[in-house]
C-alpha atoms as a printed R data frame, in Angstrom:
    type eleno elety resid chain resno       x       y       z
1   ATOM     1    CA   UNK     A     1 -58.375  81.141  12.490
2   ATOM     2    CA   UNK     A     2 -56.549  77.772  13.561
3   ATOM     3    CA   UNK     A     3 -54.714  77.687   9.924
4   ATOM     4    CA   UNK     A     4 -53.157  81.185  10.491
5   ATOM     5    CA   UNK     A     5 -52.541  80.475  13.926
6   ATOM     6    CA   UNK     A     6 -50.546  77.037  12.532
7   ATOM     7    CA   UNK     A     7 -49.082  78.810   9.974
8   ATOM     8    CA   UNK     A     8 -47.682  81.751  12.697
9   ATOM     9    CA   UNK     A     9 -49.802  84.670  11.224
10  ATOM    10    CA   UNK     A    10 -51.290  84.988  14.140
11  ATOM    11    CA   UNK     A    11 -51.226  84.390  17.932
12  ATOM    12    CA   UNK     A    12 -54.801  83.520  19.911
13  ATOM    13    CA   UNK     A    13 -55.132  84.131  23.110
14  ATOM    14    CA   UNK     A    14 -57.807  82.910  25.773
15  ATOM    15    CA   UNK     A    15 -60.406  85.635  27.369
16  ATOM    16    CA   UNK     A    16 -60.063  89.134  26.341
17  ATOM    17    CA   UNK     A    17 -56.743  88.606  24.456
18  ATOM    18    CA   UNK     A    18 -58.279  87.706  21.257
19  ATOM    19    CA   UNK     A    19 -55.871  86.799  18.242
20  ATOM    20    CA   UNK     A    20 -53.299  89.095  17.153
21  ATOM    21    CA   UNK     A    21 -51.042  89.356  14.365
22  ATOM    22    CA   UNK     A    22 -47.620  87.573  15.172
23  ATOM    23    CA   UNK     A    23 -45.780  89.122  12.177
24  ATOM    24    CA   UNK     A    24 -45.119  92.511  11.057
25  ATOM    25    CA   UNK     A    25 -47.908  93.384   7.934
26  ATOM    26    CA   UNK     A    26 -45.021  94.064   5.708
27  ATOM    27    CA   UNK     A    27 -43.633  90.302   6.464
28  ATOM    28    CA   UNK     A    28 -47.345  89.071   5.540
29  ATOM    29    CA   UNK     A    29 -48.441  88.366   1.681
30  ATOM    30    CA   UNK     A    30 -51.662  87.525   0.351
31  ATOM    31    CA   UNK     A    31 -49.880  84.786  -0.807
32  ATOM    32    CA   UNK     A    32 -49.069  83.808   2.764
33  ATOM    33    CA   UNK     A    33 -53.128  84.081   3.662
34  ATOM    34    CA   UNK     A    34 -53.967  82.009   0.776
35  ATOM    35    CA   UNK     A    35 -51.520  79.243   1.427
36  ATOM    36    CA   UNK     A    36 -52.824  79.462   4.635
37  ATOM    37    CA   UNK     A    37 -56.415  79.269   4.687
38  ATOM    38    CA   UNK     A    38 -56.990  77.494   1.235
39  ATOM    39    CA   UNK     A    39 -56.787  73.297   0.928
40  ATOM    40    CA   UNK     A    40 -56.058  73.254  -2.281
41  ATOM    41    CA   UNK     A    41 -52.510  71.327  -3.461
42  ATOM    42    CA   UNK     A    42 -49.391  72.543  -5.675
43  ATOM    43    CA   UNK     A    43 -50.936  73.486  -8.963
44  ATOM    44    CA   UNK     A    44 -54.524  72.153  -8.651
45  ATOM    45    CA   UNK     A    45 -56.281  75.411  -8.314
46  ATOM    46    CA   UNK     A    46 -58.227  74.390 -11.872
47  ATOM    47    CA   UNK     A    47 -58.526  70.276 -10.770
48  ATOM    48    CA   UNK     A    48 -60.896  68.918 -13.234
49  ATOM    49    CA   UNK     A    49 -62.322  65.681 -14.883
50  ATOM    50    CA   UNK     A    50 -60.445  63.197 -13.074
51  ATOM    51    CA   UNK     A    51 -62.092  60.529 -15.505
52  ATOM    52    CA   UNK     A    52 -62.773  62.115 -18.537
53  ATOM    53    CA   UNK     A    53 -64.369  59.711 -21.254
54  ATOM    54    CA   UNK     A    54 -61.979  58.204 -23.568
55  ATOM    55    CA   UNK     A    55 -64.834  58.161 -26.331
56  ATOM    56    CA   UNK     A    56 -65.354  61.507 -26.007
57  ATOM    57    CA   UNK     A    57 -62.349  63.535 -28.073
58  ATOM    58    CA   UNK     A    58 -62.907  66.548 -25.756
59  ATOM    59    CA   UNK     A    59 -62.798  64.517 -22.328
60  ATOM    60    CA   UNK     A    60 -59.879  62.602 -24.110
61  ATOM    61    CA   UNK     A    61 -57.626  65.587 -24.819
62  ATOM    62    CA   UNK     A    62 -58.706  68.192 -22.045
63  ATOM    63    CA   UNK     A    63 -55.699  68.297 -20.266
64  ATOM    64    CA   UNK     A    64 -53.381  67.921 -22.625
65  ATOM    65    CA   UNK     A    65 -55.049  70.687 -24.045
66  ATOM    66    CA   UNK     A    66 -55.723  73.149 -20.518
67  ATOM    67    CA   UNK     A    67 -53.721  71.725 -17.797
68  ATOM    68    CA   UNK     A    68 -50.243  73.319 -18.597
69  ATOM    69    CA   UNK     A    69 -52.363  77.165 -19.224
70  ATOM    70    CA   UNK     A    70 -53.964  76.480 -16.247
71  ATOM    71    CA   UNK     A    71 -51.135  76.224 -14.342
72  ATOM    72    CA   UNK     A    72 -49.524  79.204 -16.004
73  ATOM    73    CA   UNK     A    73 -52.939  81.003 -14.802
74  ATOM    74    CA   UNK     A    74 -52.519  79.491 -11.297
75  ATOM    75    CA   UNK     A    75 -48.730  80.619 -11.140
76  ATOM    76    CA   UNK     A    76 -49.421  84.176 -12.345
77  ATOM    77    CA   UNK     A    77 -52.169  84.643  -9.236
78  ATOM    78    CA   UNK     A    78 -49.868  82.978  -7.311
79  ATOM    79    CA   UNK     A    79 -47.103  85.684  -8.066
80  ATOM    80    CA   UNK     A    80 -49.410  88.331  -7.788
81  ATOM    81    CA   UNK     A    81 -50.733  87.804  -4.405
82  ATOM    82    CA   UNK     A    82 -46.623  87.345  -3.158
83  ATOM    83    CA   UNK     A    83 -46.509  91.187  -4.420
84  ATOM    84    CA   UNK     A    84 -49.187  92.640  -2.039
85  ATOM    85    CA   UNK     A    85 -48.729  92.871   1.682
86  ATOM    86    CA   UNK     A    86 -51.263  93.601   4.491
87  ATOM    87    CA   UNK     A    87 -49.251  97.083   4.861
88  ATOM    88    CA   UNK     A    88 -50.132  97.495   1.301
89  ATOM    89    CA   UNK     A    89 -53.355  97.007   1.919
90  ATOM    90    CA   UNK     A    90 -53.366  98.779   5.075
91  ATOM    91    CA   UNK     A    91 -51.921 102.298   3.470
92  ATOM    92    CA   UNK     A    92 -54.600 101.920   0.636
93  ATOM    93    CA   UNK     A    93 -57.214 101.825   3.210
94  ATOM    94    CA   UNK     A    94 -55.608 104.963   5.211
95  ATOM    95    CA   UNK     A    95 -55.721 106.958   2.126
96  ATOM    96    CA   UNK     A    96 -59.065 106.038   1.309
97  ATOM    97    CA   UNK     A    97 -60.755 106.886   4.766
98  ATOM    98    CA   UNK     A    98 -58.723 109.952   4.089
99  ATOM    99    CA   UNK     A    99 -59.958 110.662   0.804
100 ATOM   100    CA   UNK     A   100 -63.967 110.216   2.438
101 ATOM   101    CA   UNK     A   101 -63.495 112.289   5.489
């Protein structure tokens, strides 16, 4: 909770308060929850073989070969989670409780 309360997602409060959400849901992206929660770096979503083996032509060639797909793959999720809001989610949920009851 500390890394949505640093990135302003949220608000905590001591005793009963509890956290609450500091931003409107249609202000908040996946994206926003991701960045938030995940440690990973700009475009090291796929980090791999920091040493590969120069003998090997596989380990030699590996990111030549993946890293610029990877971070095509890594910039398409990215995108993708910018598109869907927590009031997205939130309606999808209200219609499905709806459809059940």
């Amino acid at each position: 909770m500390a890394r949505l309360k640093e990135a302003g997602l949220i608000e905590v409060k001591r005793g009963p308060g509890g956290a609450v959400i500091a931003v409107p849901l249609d202000e908040i992206t996946l994206f926003d929850i991701y960045r938030s929660v995940d440690c990973i770096e700009e475009n090291t979503l796929f980090h791999f073989h920091e040493n590969p083996s120069p003998d090997c032509p596989v380990g030699r060639n590996i990111h030549n070969v993946l890293d610029d797909k990877l971070i095509r793959v890594q910039t398409a999720m990215e995108q993708e989670l910018r598109s869907i809001t927590l009031a997205d989610i939130r309606e999808n949920l209200k219609k499905y409780l709806e459809k059940k009851s």
